[in-house]
C-alpha positions as CSV (number, residue, x, y, z in Angstrom):
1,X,0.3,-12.5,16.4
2,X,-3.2,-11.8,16.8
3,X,-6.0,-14.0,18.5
4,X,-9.7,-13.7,18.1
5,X,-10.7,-11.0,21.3
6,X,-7.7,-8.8,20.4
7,X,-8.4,-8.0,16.9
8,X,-12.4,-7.5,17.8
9,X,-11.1,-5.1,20.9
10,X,-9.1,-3.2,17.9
11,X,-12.5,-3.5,15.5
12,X,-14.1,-2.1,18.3
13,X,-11.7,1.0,18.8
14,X,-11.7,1.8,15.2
15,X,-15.1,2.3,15.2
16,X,-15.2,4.0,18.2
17,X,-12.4,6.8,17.3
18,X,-13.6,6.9,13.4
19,X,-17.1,6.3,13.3
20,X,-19.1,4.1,11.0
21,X,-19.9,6.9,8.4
22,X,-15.8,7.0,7.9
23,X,-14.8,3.7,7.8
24,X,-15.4,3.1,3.9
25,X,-13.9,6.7,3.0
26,X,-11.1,5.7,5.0
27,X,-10.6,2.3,3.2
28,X,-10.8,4.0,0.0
29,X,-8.5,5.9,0.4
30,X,-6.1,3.2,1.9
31,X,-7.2,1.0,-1.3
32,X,-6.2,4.1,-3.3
33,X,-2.4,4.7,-1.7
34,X,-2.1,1.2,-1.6
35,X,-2.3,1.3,-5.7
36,X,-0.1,4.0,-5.7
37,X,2.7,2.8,-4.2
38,X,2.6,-0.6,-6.2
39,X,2.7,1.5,-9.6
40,X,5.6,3.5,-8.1
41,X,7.0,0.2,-7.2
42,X,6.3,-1.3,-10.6
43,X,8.3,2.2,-12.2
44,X,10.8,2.2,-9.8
45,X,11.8,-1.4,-10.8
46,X,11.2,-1.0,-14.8
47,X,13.6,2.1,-14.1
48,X,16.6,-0.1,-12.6
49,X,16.2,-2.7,-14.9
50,X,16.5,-0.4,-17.8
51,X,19.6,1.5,-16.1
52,X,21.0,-1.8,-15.7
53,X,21.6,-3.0,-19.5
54,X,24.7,-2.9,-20.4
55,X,25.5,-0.2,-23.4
56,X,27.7,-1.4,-26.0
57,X,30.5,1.3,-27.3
58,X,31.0,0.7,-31.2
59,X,34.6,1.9,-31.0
């Protein structure tokens, strides 16, 4: 996908368009969405795996 000189070119960009005093706020906050969405995941799934046992009538 990626070789060596492309992903220092887009290393080099970042820094350029961000700054260096944003880059770890920035990665944070990825770090912190990235949790997020795994708990949501991890409900999500819980969620359709309890809607999907079967409820016994006692008729």
């Amino acid at each position: 996908m990626f070789n060596g000189p492309e992903i220092w070119i887009i290393i080099l960009l970042v820094v350029v368009l961000f700054g260096g005093n944003r880059l770890p706020k920035i990665a944070r906050n990825l770090g912190k969405a990235q949790s997020e969405l795994k708990k949501g995941l991890a409900e999500g799934i819980a969620e359709s795996k309890k809607d999907e046992t079967p409820k016994t009538d006692s008729n």
